[in-house]
C-alpha positions, 0 to 999 in steps of 0.5 A: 731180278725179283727178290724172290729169284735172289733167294733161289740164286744160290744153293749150297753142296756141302758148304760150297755155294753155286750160283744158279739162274733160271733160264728157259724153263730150267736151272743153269749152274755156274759151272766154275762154282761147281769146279771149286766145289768138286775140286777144292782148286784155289784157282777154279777159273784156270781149272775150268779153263783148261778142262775147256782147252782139253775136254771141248775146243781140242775136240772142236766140239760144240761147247755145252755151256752159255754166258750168262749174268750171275752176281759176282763177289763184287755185287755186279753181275758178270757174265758166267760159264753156265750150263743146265743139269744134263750138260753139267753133268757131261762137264762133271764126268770131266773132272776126276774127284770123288765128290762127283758122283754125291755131286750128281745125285744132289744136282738131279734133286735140285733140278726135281725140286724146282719142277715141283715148285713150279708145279706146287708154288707152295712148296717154294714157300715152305722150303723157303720158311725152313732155310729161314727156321734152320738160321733160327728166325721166329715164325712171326718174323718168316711170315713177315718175311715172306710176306714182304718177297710177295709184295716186292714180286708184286711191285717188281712184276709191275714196273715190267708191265710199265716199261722200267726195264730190270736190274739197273731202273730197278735199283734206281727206283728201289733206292728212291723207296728206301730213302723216303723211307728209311732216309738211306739207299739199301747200299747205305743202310747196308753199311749202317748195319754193318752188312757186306754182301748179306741181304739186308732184309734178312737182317731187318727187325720187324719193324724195318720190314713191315715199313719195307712192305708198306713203302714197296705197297704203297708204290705199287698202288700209286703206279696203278692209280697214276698209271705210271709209264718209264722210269720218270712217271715210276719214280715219281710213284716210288718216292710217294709210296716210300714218303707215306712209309717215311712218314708213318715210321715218323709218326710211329718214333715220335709215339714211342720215343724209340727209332725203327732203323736199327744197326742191328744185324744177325751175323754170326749170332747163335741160333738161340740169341737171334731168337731172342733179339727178334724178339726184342725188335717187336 
């Protein structure tokens, strides 16, 4: 899954996160995500279930909803009760809470908003900018930020066209440019950071993220130019293009006595101190 689409899998209804996935031109919700948020229920699986049981199987009626592959707690993806806004909202109606109606409307907003990015990509990338503005990143850092989603799309959208198929030879070449790098898999660098199931580039200084983009660049061009085929040839690519990005961080550490990779994290720091330590990062 492209970095991008990782960024819009998750949308937020009154603090409650929904998992979501684009799926044949539209927005397919997780629709136990969407019971707990409704509902509170410390057991929203079982709720679903028995909405199910009395709603749609004792009806015999056609279920309204697909399985589909949605990151899970553990990190993995599982398949997932899913179901698209029109549907949902046939699901909605089956649930008594007072939230559903305030539920609808801001699920009607997110389905409209996507048709406009797609329609004005620019959009994307300007709500994109303001969640990372209101969680108190510099302007310096978004655009870096954002910058480095657009280069890992590029490299992403190129391992398809060489026949690396998604999610798991994705991992194995992205680790490969992240060792040669930064010396650790993302999964490593994760813990060094202190990081669970945070993104860990939204907790990278600058630096960590421009070598990022340099090691992801130089991967893309060196797949180009060799044109790479499968899993071998691209990861010979990838441990290349991640060893010009280890070798210029080196270079760089060695000038200014001072180390690139940083335990530094942004959790649960105010908004005004994370300012000043991306600041401090430059």
């Amino acid at each position: 899954m492209a970095e991008k689409e990782r960024q819009k899998g998750l949308v937020v209804f009154q603090d409650k996160k929904i998992r979501r996935l684009w799926h044949n031109n539209e927005w397919f919700f997780s629709v136990v995500d969407v019971v707990e948020a409704l509902t509170d229920s410390p057991t929203p699986r079982q709720y679903w279930g028995k909405i199910k049981d009395r709603e749609f199987v004792a009806f015999e009626l056609s279920p309204i909803w697909v399985q589909l592959k949605l990151m899970a707690e553990d990190g993995k993806l599982r398949e997932t009760d899913c179901a698209d806004t029109k549907n949902m909202f046939r699901i909605i109606q089956s649930i008594p809470s007072p939230k559903a109606e305030p539920f609808k409307q801001w699920l009607a907003q997110v389905g409209y908003e996507r048709i406009q990015e797609i329609e004005n990509p620019e959009l994307a990338q300007k709500r994109m900018k303001e969640i990372y503005h209101a969680k108190g990143y510099s302007d310096d850092w978004i655009e870096k930020r954002v910058r480095g989603i657009a280069v890992r799309d590029e490299l992403t959208d190129e391992w398809k066209k060489r026949g690396v198929q998604e999610e798991k030879e994705f991992a194995v070449l992205t680790a490969e440019i992240s060792k040669a790098t930064f010396g650790m898999t993302p999964s490593e660098y994760q813990k060094f950071k202190g990081l669970k199931k945070e993104n860990l580039r939204d907790h990278m200084n600058d630096l960590e993220l421009i070598f990022s983009m340099l090691g992801e660049r130089a991967t893309t061009e060196i797949a180009r130019t060799k044109d790479a085929h499968g899993l071998v040839e691209n990861k010979d690519a990838a441990i290349k293009g991640g060893k010009i990005a280890g070798d210029a961080r080196k270079k760089l550490e060695i000038e200014t006595k001072r180390k690139v990779i940083s335990h530094e994290n942004y959790l649960d720091v105010p908004e005004n101190e994370k300012r000043k330590q991306l600041k401090r990062s430059k």
